[in-house]
C-alpha positions as YAML, in Angstrom:
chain: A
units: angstrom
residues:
- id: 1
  name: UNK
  ca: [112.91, 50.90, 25.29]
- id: 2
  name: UNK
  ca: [110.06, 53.26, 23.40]
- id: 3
  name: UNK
  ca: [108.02, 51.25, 21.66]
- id: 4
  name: UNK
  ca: [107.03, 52.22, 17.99]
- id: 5
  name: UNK
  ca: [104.19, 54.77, 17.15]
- id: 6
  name: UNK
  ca: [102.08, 54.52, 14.17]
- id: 7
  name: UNK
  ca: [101.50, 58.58, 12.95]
- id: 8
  name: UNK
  ca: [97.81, 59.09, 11.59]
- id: 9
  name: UNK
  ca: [98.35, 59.20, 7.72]
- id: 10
  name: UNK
  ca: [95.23, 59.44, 5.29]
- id: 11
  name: UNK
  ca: [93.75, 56.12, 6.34]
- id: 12
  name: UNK
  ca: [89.44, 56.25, 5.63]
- id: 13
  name: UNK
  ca: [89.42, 60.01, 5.06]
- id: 14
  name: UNK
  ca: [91.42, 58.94, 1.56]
- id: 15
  name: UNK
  ca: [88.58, 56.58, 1.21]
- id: 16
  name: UNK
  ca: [85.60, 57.96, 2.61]
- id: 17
  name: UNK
  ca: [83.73, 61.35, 3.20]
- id: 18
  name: UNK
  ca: [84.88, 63.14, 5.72]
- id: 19
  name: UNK
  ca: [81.70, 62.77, 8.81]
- id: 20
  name: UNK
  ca: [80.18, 64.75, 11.98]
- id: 21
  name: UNK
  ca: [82.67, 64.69, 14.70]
- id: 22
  name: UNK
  ca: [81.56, 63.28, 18.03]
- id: 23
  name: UNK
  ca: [82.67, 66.21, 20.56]
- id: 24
  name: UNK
  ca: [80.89, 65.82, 23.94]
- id: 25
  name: UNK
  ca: [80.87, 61.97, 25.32]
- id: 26
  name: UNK
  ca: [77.69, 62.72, 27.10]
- id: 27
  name: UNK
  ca: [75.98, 63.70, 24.18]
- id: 28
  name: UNK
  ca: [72.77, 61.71, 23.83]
- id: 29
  name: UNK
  ca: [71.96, 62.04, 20.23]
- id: 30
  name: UNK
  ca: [73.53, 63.08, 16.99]
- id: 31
  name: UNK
  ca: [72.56, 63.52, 13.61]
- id: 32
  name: UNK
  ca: [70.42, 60.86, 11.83]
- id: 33
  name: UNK
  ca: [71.24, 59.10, 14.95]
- id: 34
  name: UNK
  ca: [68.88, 56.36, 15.93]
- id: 35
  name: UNK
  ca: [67.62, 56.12, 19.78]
- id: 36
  name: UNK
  ca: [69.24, 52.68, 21.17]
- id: 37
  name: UNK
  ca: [65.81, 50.91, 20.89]
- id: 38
  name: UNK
  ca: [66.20, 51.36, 17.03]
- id: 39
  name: UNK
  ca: [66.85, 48.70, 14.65]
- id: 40
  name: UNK
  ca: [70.07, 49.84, 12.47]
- id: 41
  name: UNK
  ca: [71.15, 52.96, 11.53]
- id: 42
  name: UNK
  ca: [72.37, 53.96, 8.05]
- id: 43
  name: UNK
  ca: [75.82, 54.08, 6.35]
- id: 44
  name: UNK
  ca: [77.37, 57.23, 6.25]
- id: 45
  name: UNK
  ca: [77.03, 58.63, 9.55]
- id: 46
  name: UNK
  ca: [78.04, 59.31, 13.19]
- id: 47
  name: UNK
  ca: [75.70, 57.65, 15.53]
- id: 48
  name: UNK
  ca: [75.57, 55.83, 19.00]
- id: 49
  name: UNK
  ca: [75.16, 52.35, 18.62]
- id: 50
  name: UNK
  ca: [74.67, 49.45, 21.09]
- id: 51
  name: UNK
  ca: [77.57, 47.44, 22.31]
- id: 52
  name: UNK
  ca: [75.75, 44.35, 22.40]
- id: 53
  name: UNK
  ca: [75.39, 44.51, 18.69]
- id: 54
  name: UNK
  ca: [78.86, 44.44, 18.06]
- id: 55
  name: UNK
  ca: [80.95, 41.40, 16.22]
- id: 56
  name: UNK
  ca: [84.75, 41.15, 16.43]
- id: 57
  name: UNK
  ca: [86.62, 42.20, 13.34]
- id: 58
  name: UNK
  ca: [88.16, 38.94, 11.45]
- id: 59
  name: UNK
  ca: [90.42, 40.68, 10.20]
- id: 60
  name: UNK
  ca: [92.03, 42.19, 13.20]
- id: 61
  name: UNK
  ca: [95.81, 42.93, 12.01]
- id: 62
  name: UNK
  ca: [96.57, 43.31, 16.24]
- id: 63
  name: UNK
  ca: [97.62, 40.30, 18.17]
- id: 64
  name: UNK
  ca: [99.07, 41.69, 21.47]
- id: 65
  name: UNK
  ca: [96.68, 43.80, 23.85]
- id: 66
  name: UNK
  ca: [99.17, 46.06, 26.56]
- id: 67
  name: UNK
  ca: [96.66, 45.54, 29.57]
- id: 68
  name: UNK
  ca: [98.26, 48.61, 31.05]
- id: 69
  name: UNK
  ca: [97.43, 50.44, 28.39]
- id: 70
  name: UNK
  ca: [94.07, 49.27, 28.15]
- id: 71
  name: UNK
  ca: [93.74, 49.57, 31.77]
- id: 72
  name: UNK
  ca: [94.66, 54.03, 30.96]
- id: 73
  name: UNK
  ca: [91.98, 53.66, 28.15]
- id: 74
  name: UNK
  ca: [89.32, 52.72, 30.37]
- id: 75
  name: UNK
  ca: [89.93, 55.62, 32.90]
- id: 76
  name: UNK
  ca: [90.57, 57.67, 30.41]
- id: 77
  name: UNK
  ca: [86.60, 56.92, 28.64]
- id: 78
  name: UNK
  ca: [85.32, 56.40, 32.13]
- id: 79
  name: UNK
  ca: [86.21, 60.37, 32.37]
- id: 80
  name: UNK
  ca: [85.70, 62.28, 29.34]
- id: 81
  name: UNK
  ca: [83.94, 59.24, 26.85]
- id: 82
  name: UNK
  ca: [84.63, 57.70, 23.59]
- id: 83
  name: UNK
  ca: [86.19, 60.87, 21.82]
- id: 84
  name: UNK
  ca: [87.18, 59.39, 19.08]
- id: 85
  name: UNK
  ca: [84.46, 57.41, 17.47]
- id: 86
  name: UNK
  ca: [84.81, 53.58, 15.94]
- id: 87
  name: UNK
  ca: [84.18, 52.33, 12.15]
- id: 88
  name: UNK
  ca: [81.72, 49.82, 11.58]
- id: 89
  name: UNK
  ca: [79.99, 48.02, 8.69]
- id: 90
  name: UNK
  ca: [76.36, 47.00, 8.69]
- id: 91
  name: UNK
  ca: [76.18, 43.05, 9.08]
- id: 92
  name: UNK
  ca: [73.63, 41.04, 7.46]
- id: 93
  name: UNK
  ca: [72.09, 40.19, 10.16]
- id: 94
  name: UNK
  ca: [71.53, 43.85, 11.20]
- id: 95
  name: UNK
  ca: [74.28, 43.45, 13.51]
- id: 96
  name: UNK
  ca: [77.69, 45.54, 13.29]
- id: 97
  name: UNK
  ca: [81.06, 44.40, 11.98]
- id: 98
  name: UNK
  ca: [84.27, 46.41, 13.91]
- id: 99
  name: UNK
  ca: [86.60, 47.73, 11.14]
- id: 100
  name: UNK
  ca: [88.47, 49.56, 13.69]
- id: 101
  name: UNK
  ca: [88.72, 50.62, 17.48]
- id: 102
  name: UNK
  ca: [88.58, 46.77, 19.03]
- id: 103
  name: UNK
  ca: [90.25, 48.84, 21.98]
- id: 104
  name: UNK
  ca: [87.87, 51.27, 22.45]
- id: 105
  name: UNK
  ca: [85.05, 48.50, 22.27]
- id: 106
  name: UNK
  ca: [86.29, 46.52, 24.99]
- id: 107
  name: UNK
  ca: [87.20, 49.36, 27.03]
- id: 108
  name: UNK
  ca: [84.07, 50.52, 27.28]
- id: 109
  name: UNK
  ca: [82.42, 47.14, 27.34]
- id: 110
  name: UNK
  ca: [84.18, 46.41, 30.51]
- id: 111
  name: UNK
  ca: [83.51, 49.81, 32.06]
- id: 112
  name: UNK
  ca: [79.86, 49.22, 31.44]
- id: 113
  name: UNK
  ca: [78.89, 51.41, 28.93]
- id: 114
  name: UNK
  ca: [75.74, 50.25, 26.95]
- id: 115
  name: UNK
  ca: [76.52, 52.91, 23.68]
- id: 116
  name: UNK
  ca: [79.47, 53.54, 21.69]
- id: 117
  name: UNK
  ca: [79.88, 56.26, 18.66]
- id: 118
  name: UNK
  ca: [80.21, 54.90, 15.65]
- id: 119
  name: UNK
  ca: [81.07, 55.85, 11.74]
- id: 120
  name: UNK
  ca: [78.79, 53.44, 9.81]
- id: 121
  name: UNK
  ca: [80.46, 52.92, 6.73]
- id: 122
  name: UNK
  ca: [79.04, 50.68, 3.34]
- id: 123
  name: UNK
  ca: [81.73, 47.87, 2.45]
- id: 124
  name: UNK
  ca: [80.44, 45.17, -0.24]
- id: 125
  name: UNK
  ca: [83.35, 42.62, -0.18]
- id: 126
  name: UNK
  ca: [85.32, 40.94, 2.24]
- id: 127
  name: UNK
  ca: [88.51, 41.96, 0.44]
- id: 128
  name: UNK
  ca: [87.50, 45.65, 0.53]
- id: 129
  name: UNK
  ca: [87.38, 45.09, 4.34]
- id: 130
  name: UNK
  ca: [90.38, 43.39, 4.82]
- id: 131
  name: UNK
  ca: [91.96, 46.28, 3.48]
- id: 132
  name: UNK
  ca: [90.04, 48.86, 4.82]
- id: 133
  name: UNK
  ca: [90.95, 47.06, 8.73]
- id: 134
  name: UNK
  ca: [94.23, 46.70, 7.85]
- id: 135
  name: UNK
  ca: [94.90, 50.31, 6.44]
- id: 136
  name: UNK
  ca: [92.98, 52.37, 9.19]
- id: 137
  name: UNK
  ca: [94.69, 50.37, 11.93]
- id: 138
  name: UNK
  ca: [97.90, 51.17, 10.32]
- id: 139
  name: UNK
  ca: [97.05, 54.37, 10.42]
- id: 140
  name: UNK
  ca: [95.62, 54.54, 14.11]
- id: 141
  name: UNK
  ca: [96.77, 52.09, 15.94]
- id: 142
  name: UNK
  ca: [100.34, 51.86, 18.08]
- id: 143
  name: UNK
  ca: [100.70, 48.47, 16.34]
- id: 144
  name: UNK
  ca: [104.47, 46.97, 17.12]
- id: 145
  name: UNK
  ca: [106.69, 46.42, 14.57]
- id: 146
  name: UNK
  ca: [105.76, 42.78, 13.51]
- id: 147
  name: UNK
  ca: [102.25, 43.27, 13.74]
- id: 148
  name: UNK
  ca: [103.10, 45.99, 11.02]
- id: 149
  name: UNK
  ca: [105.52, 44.00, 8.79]
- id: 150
  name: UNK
  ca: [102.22, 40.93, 9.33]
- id: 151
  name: UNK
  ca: [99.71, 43.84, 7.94]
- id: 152
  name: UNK
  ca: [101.90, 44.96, 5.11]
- id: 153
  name: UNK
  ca: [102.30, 41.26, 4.13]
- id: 154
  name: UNK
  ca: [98.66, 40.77, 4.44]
- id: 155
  name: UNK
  ca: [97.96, 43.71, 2.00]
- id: 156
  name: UNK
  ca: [100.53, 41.62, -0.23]
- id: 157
  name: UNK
  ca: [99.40, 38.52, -0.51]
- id: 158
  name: UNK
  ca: [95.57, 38.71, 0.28]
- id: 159
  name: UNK
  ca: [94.55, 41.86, -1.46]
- id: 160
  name: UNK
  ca: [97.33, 41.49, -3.82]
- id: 161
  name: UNK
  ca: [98.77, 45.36, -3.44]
- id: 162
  name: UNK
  ca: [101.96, 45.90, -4.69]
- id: 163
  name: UNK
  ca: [105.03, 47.71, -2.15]
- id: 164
  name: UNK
  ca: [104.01, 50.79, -4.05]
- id: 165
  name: UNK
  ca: [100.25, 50.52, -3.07]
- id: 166
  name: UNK
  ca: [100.86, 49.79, 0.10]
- id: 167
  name: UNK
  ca: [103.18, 52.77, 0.53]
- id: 168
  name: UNK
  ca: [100.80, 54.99, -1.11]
- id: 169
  name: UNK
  ca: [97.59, 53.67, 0.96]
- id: 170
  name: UNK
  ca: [99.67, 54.04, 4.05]
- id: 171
  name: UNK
  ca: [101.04, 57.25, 3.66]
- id: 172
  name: UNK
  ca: [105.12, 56.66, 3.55]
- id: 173
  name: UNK
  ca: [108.11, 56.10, 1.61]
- id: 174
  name: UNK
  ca: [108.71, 52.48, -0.01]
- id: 175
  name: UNK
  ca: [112.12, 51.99, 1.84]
- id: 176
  name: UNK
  ca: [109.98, 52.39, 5.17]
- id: 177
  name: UNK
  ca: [107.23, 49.62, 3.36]
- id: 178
  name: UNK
  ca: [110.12, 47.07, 2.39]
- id: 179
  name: UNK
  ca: [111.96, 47.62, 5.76]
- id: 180
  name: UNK
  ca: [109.12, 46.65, 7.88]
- id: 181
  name: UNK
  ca: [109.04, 43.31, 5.31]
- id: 182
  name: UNK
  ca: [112.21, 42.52, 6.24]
- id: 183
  name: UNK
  ca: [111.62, 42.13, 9.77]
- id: 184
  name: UNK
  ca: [109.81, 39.14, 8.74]
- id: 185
  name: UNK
  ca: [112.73, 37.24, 8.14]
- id: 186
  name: UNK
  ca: [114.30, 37.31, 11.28]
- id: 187
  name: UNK
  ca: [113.97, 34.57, 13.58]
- id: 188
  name: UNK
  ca: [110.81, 33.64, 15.18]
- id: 189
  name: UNK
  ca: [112.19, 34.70, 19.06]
- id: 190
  name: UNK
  ca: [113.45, 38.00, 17.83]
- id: 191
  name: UNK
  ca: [109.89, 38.89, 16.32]
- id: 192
  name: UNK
  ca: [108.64, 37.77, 19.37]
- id: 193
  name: UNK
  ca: [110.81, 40.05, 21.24]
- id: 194
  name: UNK
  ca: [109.84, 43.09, 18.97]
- id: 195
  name: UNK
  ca: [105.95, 42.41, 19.88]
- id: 196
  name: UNK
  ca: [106.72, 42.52, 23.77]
- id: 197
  name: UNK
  ca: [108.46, 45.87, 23.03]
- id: 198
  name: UNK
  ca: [112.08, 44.19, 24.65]
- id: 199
  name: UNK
  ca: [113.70, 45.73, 21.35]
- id: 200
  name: UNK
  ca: [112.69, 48.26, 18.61]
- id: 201
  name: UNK
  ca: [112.60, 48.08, 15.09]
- id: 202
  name: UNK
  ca: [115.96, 50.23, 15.08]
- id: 203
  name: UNK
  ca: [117.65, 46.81, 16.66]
- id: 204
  name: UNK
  ca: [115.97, 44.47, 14.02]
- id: 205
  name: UNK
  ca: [117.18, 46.39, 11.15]
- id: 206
  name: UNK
  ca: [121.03, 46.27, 12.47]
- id: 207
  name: UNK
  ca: [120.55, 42.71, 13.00]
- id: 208
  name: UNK
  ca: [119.31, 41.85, 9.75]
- id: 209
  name: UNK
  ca: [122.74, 42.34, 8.30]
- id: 210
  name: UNK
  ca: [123.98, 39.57, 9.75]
- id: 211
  name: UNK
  ca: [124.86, 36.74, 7.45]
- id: 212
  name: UNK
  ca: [122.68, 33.92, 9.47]
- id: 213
  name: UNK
  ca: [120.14, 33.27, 12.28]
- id: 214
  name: UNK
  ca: [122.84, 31.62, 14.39]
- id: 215
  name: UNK
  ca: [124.62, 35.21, 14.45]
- id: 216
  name: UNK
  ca: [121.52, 37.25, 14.66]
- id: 217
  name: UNK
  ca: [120.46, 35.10, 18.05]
- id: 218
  name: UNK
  ca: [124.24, 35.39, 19.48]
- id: 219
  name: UNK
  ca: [123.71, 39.49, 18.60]
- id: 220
  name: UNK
  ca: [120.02, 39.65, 20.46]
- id: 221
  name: UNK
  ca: [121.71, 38.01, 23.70]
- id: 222
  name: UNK
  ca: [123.90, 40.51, 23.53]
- id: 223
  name: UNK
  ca: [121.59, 43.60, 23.78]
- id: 224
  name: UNK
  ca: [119.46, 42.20, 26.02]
- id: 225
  name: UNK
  ca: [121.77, 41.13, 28.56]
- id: 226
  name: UNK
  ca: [124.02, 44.47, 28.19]
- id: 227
  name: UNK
  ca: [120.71, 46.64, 27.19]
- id: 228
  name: UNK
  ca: [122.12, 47.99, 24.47]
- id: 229
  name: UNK
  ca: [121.31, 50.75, 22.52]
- id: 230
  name: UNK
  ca: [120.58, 50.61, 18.61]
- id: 231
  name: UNK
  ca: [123.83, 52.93, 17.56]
- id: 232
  name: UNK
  ca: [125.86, 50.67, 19.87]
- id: 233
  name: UNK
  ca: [124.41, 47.85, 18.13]
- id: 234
  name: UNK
  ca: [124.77, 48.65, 14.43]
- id: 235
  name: UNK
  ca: [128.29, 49.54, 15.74]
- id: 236
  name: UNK
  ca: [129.21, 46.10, 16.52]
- id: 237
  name: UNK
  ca: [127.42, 44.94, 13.35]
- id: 238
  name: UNK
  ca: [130.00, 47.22, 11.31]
- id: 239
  name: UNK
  ca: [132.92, 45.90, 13.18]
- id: 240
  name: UNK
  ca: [131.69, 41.95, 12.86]
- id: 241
  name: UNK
  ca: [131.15, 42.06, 9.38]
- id: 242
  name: UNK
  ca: [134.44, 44.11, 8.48]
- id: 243
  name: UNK
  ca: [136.33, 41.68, 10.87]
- id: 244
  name: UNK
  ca: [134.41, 38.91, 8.49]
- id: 245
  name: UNK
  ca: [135.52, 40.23, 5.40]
- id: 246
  name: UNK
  ca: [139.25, 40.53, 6.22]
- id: 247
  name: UNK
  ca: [139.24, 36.99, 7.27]
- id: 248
  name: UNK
  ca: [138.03, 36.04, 3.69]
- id: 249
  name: UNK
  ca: [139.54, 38.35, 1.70]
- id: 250
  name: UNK
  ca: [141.39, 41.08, 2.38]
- id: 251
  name: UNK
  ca: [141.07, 43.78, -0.74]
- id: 252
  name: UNK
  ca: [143.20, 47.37, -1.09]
- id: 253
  name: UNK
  ca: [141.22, 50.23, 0.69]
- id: 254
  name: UNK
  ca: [141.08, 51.77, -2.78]
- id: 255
  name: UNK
  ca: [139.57, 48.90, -4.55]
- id: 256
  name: UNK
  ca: [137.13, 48.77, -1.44]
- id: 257
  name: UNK
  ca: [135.94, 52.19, -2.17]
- id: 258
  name: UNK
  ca: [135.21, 51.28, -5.64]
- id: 259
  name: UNK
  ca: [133.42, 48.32, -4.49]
- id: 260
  name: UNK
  ca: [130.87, 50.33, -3.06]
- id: 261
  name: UNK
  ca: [130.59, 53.17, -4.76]
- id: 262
  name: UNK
  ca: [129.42, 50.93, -7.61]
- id: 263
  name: UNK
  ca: [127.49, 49.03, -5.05]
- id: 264
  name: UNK
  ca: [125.60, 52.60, -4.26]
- id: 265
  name: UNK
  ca: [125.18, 53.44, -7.82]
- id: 266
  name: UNK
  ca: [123.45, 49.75, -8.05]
- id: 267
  name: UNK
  ca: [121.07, 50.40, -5.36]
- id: 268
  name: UNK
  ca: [119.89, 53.83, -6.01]
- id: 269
  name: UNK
  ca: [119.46, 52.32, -10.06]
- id: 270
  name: UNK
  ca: [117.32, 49.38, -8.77]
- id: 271
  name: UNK
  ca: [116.04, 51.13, -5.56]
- id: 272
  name: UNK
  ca: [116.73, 48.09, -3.24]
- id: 273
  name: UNK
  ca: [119.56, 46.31, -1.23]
- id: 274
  name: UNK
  ca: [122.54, 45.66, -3.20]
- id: 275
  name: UNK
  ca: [126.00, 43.76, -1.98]
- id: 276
  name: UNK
  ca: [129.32, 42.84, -3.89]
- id: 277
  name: UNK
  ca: [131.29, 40.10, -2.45]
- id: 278
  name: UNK
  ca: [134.78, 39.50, -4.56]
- id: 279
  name: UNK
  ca: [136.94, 36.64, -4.10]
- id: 280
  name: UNK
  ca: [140.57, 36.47, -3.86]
- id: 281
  name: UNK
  ca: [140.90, 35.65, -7.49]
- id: 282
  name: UNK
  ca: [138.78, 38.99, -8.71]
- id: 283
  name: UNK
  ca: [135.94, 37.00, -9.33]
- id: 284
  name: UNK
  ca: [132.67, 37.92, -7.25]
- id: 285
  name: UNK
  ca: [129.02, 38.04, -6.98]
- id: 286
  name: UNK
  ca: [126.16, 41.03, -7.09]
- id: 287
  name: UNK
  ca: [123.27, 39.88, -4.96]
- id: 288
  name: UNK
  ca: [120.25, 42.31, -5.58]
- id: 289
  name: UNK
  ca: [117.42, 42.09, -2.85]
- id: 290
  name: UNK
  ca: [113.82, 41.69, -3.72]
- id: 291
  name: UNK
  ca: [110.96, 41.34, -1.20]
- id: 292
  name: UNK
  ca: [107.81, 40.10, -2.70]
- id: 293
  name: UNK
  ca: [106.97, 38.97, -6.84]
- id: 294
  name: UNK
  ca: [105.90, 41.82, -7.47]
- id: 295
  name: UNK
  ca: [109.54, 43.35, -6.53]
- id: 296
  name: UNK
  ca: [111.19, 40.84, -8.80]
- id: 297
  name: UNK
  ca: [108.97, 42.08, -11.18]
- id: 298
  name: UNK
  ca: [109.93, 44.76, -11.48]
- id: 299
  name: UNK
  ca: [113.43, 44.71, -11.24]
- id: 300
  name: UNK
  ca: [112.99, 42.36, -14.26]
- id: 301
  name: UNK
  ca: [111.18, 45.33, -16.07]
- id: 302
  name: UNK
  ca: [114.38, 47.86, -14.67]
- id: 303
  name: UNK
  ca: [116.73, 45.39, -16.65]
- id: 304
  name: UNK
  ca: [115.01, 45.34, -19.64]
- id: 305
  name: UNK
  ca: [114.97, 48.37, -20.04]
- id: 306
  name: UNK
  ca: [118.26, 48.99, -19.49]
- id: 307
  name: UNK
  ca: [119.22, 46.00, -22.27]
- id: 308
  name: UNK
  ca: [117.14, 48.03, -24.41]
...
């Protein structure tokens, strides 16, 4: 199954001025660029600096490394170089903290290369480079689908962004923002399927309509022992859950396509989830999804002003 591709959105250039491009590998010097006997070179440029001087990122959003990928990254530098240099911040200790391109560093660490190019960038607080690693591997990186939904929480909840700011930062629609979200609430072995790549985000979403993790496992056994494909799968979603709903209650077809056409009108008024369920007796309930406080907030907001 294709595994998800993250498209290159505004990232650092939204954030940063735009710098000298690195175009030959075997280039030995570039602007401003200190000799590798130097002591530390200056924010706000391209330069080669030494591997050795490198730290890990802490806030590395990616958890899974494809060694066969890796393995096509170092041929690939071994041949033509580092095209495409890394971001780093200037440590207090003179050394270099990795913002982004933890690939390319140990690619070319293991290949033996004593040099990497590197943007230098000036970041003055941890927060600003949580989001900074977060939002240029998001932009860069072929991060799974979890590892997304884990950075999109992260923005949430440590550098307190709301779904809008993250969509914004990130380059796409909110819907695309509060759908990654959702994967989070699948169960633990179907996330851990999604990070191996044994089923795409296309699978998750179908499955997240089911009512309960029991069903959601029985549905993941399914496509993985009959491979199937994600149109297949949100078929039999559509078929379980209509199947489910005659067993509780069966309603006219006419007063079914009432039901949701005011379910639509719901959802595109408070621009999330929305389901009706109605009882035998005509009574029912609205449930209205919300993904994070700052959702609920404002949906609360929506609703007052519609009292008003």
């Amino acid at each position: 199954m294709s595994k998800t591709k993250g498209g290159l959105g505004r990232g650092l250039s939204a954030l940063i001025r735009p710098a000298q491009q690195v175009e030959e590998p075997h280039q030995k010097s570039l602007e401003r660029a200190p000799t590798p006997d130097s002591t530390v070179a200056e924010p706000g440029v391209i330069t080669h600096i030494p591997l050795d001087k490198i730290r890990p990122n802490p806030f590395q959003p990616r958890e899974d490394v494809d060694e066969q990928a890796l393995d096509e990254l170092k041929h690939s530098i071994d041949q033509k170089g580092v095209i495409q240099p890394i971001t780093v911040r200037i440590a207090e200790d003179g050394t270099y903290e990795l913002i982004s391109g933890g690939r390319r560093v140990r690619a070319s660490t293991e290949i033996g290369l004593k040099t990497i190019p590197a943007y230098i960038i000036a970041i003055k607080s941890r927060i600003e480079m949580l989001e900074l690693a977060l939002v240029e591997n998001l932009q860069r990186e072929h991060l799974n689908p979890i590892e997304i939904a884990v950075s999109y929480q992260r923005l949430m909840h440590e550098v307190e962004l709301s779904v809008e700011e993250i969509a914004k930062k990130v380059s796409k629609d909110r819907t695309t923002v509060v759908n990654f979200l959702r994967l989070l609430k699948l169960p633990e072995k179907i996330q851990h399927a999604l990070r191996k790549g044994m089923l795409t985000g296309g699978h998750a979403r179908a499955l997240l309509a089911l009512p309960d993790e029991i069903t959601q496992l029985s549905f993941f056994e399914k496509i993985i022992k009959s491979d199937l494909n994600v149109r297949q799968v949100e078929k039999l979603v559509r078929e379980f859950s209509k199947k489910k709903e005659r067993k509780v209650f069966q309603i006219s077809p006419a007063a079914r396509t009432s039901v949701d056409s005011i379910e639509d009108k719901i959802r595109r008024t408070f621009g999330t989830k929305v389901k009706i369920n109605v009882q035998a007796d005509g009574k029912g309930e609205i449930v209205i999804e919300f993904y994070s406080s700052e959702d609920l907030e404002r949906l609360l907001e929506l609703i007052t002003t519609i009292q008003q």
